[in-house]
N, C-alpha and C positions, 0 to 999 in steps of 0.2 A: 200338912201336906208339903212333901219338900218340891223346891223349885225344879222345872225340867227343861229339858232344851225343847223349845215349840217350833221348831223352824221344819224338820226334814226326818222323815224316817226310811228306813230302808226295806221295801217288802219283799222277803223270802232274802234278804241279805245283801240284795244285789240289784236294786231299781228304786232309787232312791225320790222320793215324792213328799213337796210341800202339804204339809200337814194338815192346811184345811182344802178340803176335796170338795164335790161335786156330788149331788145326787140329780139324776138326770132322770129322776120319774115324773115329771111334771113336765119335759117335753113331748106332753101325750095330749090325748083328745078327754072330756070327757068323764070318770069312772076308771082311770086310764086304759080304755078302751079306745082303739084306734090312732089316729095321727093327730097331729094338737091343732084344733081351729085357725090358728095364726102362724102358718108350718115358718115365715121367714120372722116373726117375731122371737120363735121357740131357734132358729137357726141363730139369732144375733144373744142370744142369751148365751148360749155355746159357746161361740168367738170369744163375748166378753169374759165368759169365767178364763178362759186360757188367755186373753191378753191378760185381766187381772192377775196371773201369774200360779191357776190351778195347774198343780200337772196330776190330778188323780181323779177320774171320775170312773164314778158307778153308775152302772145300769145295770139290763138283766134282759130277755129272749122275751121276756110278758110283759114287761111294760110297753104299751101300746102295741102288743100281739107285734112289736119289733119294730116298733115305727120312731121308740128313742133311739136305738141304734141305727136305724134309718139317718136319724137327725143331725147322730154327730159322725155320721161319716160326710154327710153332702155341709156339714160347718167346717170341719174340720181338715179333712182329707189335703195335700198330704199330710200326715200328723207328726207334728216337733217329735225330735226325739227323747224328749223329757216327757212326754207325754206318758199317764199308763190309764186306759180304758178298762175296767176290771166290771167283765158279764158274766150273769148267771142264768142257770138251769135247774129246772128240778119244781115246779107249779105250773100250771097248766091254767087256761082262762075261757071258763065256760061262757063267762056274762061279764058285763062291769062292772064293777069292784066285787069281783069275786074272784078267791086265786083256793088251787086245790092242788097239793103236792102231788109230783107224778114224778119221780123217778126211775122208772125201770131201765136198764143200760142201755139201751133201743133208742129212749127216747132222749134220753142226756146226749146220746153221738146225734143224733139227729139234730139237737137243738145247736150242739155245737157247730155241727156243721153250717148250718144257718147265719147263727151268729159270727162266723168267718165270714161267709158273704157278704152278709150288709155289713158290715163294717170296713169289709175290704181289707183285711189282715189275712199275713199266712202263719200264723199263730198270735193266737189270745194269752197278753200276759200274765190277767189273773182271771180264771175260770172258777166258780163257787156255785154251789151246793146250795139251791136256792131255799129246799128245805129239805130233811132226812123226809122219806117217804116211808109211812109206817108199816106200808100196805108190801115192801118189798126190803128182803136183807139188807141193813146197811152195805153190808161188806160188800154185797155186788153193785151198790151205787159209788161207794169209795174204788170199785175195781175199776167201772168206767172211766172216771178220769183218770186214774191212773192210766188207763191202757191210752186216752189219749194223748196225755202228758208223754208216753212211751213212744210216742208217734210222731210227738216234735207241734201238734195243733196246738197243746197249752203248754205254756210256761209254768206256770206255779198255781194252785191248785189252796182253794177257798170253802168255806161254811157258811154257812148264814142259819142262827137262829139255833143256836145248841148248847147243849149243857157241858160243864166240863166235864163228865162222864164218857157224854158222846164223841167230847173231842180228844180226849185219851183213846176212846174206842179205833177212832178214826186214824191219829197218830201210830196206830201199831201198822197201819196197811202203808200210809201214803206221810210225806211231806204237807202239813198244813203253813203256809203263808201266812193268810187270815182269818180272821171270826168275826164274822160282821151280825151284831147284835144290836138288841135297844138299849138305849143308854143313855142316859141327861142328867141332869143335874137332880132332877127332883125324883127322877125312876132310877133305881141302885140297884135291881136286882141280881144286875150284872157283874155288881162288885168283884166275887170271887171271881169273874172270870177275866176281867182289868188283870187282874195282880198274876192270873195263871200267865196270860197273855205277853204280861212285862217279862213272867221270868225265864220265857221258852223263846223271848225277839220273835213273837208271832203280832201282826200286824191286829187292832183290832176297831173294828169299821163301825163306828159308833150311830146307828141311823134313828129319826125323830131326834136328835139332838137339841133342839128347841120345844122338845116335846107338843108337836101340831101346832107351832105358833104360841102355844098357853103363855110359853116362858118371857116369850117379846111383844106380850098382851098389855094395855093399863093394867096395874096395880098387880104385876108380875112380882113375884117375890125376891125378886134380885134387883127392882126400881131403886133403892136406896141408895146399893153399889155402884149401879148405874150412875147417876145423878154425881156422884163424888168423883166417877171417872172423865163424865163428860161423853157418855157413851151411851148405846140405846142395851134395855136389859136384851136382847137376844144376844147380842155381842159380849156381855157379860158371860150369859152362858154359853156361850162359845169358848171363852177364855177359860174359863173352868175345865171345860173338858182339857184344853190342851194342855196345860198346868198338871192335871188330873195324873196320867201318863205319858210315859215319852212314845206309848206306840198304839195313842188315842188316836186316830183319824176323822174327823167328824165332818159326814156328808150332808148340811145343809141344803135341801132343794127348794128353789124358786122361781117364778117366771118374772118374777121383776125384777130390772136392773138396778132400780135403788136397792132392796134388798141385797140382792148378790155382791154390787158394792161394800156393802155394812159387813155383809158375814164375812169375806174375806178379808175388810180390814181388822176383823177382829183379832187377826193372828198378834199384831203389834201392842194388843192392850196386856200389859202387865198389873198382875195382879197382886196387892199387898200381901204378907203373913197372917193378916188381921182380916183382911179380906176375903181373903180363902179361907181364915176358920169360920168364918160367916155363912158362906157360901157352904162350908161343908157342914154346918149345921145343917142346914135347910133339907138335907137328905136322912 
């Protein structure tokens, strides 16, 4: 795997954001159902990831029925300008932990609308496709954000959770930004879509990157590497992903500030050639 630059990448060409990100589903209540038990614990979580020097976080309109975007507007507000919030649409939340794609163009302008409000933006920079809804033509869910992108509400316009099939489908209507898929070290199935992603400068938003903790577990299978680095194995695979591609962005989510500490120092861990063949066995 050859070396990349881990520092910054530029989403949709022109909003440029340090490469390890933020995922902000875990300032929720819960099943993330609701607002988080400890709403000023979940608020200094926030702060901290942006003093630690995030400028790219994720969220989405269902996580905690909008009580993460709730969070980091009353953390955040007013927001650096290096700052990019990137929410999504397109699942709906019957129960907790239950999410059901819903797309229909109604309810994406709706959501978005919403998500203007609590976040207190007059346009959203990266607005995504939180899932293709099967139950409704793609093309009229790619229309909606297009018409709101046409409208000046979104800047640049996102996916989550698609094939590269679906994302050529997509590319013939509208500008895609990003593709936020699963991805770690030890889950490849996204490989093909890494390399699509590298060679079109579309951002691609690596989520479970730790794969649920597994990876920064005892007896994780990147301990060895770990250990020679002087590092803990999540941080390991952290460095991987960044290594991995130059427009990997990998959204670690936490509610602890030692964690969040760790995964954002991970940016700085360099990884051998030896290392990385190691690491890329392992997939």
């Amino acid at each position: 795997m050859a070396q990349h630059d881990r520092t910054t990448f530029s989403v949709g060409g022109e909003l440029a954001v340090h490469r390890m990100g933020f995922g902000a589903l875990r300032l929720t209540g819960p099943g993330y159902w609701g607002p988080p038990d400890d709403r000023e614990k979940a608020i200094g979580i926030a702060r901290l990831a942006v003093d630690l020097g995030v400028s790219f976080i994720d969220t989405a309109d269902s996580y905690g029925l909008g009580s993460s975007e709730e969070v980091l507007a009353e953390a955040l507000r007013p927001y650096p300008g290096d700052l990019l919030i990137a929410t999504k649409a397109g699942q709906c939340r019957p129960g907790p932990d239950r999410w059901v794609p819903l797309g229909r163009p109604e309810y994406l302008r709706q959501q978005a609308e919403l998500s203007l409000r609590r976040l207190g933006l007059d346009r959203i920079d990266l607005f995504q496709l939180h899932r293709i809804d099967p139950k409704v033509p793609a093309a009229e869910q790619f229309g909606a954000l297009k018409e709101l992108q046409d409208e000046g509400k979104i800047r640049h316009i996102g996916l989550s959770k698609v094939t590269v099939e679906e994302l050529e489908e997509a590319r013939e209507q509208i500008t895609v930004a990003s593709v936020q898929n699963l991805y770690n070290l030890t889950d490849r199935h996204n490989d093909e879509m890494v390399d699509y992603c590298e060679k079109h400068s579309i951002a691609f938003i690596a989520w479970l990157p730790i794969a649920r903790g597994e990876l920064a577990a005892e007896g994780s299978p990147v301990t060895a590497i770990a250990a020679e680095l002087g590092a803990t194995p999540g941080q390991v695979a952290l460095a991987w992903l960044l290594h991995r591609s130059p427009v990997v962005i990998p959204i670690p989510g936490t509610s602890s500030p030692t964690h969040l500490k760790e995964n954002v120092a991970a940016s700085d861990l360099v990884l051998s050639d030896d290392q990385l063949a190691r690491l890329d066995a392992l997939g």
